[in-house]
N, C-alpha and C positions, 0 to 999 in steps of 0.2 A: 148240830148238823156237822158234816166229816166234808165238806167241800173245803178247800184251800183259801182262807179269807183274806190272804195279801193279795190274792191278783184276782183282779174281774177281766175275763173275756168277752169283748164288743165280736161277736161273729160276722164280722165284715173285715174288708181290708182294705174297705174305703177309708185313705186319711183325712179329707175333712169331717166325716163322722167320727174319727178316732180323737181327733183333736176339739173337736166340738166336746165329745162324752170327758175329757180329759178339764177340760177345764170349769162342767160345769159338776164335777166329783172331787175337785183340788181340794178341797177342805177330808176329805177322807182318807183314812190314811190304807189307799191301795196305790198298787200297780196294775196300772191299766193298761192292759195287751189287744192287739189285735188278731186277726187270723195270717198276716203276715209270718208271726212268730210258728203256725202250723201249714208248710207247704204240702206238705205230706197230705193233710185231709182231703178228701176231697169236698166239691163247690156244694153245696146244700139247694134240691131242685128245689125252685118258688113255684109250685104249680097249684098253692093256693086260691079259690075263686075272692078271698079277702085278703086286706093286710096284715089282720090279726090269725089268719091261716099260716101266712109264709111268716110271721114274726115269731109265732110259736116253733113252728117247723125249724127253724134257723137255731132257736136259743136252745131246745132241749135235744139236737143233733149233735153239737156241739160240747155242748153239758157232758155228754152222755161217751162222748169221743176223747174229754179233753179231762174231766173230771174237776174241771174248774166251773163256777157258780158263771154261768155267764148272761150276759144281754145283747138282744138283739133288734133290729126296730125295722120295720118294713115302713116303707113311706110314699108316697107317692102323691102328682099333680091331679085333681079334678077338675073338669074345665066344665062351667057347666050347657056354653052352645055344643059342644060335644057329646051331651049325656054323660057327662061325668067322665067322661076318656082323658087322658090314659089311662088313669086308678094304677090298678098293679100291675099296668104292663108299661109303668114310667121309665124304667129304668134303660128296656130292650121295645122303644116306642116306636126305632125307625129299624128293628130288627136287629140282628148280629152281625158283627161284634159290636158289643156295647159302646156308643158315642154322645154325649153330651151335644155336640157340633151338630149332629145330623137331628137329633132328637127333637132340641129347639128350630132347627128349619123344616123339621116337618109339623111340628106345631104351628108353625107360622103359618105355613103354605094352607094347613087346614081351617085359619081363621081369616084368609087371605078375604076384605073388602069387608069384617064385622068392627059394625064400631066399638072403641073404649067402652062405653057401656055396658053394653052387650058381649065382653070379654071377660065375667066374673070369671075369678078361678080361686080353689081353696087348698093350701096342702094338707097334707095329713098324715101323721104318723102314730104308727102302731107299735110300742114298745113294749116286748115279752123278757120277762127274768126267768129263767131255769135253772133250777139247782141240779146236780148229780142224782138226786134221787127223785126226781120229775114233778118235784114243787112250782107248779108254775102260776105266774103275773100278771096281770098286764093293763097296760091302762092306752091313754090315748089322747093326743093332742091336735090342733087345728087352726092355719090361720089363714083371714080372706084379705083375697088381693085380687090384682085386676092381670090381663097379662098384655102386654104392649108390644107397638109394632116392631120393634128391634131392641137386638141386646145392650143390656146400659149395664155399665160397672165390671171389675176386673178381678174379684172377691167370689166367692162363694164356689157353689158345684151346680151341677143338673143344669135343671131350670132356672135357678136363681137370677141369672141376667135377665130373664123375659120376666119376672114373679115382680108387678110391682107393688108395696105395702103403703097404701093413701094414709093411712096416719104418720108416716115415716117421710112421704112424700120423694119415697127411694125406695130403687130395687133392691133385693135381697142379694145378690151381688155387688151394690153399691156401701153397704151398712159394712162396721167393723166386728170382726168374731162376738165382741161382748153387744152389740145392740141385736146383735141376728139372734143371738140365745135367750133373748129376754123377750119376744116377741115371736120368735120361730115356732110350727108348728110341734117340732123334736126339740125346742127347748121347754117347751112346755108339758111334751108328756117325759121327759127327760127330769124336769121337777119333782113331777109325782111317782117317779120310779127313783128319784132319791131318799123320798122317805120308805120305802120300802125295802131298798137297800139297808138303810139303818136300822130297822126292824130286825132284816135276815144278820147283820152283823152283831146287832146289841146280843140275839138269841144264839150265836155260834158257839 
């Protein structure tokens, strides 16, 4: 393969994804960039109807712009008194410009008088690898939790403060980077897109 094997491109310029991807690859010996490092590009449309639509659409845009082997991972909250909402409209849930603040109080406002119980919710993320010449990956990970009347913990991104993990008996913004990666829905398809990585590297 003729893609550039010292640096992997995360096609986001979200830094808790970047640092998440960063330290669950430490043992690799890459440079792991963000799209920070490409202001110039432009935003890649999500107007996928799945997560594994905009994951693909993300990694092999990218790939194909930057010429470097990159990954991408679309993610998003299922709630499931919602019918499964937001799905992949988590990110832009309380509309534009994108806010975490508003996103979680319109969750709230939309679960306003459901009990704990009746609160499942699951994340999930869709991790796509693209190489320069449109080899592509992808696997997927998943994890259930319940989501709670208010935000608890000072940690994480998104959702994380409402997202609570009953075997943890803590929110996902309560937990520290290494327990969140070991049980996150993105650290777990984040696992199985390492051995894959290893793969596309052993064959480079």
């Amino acid at each position: 393969m003729k893609f550039k094997t010292t640096k992997l491109l995360l096609a986001s310029k979200n830094q808790g994804k970047l640092e998440e991807l960063k330290v669950l690859l430490q043992e690799y010996p890459l440079e792991v960039i963000s799209l920070e490092e490409y202001p110039e590009l432009p935003e890649t449309i999500e107007d996928g109807k799945t997560f594994e639509e905009n994951a693909i659409k993300k990694a092999w845009e990218k790939a194909k712009e930057t010429g470097l082997l990159t990954i991408a991972d679309d993610s998003g909250l299922e709630v499931e008194a919602l019918g499964n909402k937001p799905g992949v409209y988590s990110a832009r849930f309380a509309g534009e410009p994108k806010s975490d603040k508003r996103n979680n109080q319109k969750l709230l406002s939309l679960l306003k008088g459901i009990p704990l119980e009746e609160r499942k919710a699951r994340f999930v993320s869709v991790i796509a690898i693209a190489t320069p010449e449109k080899k592509i990956y992808t696997v997927e990970g998943t994890c259930e939790g319940r989501i709670l009347f208010e935000e608890k913990g000072a940690g994480g991104f998104g959702y994380d403060p409402l997202f609570y993990f009953p075997d943890l008996n803590k929110t996902f913004a309560e937990l520290t980077l290494s327990e969140k990666n070991k049980v996150s829905h993105r650290g777990k398809a984040l696992r199985k897109a390492t051995q894959i990585l290893g793969d596309l590297f052993n064959r480079a």
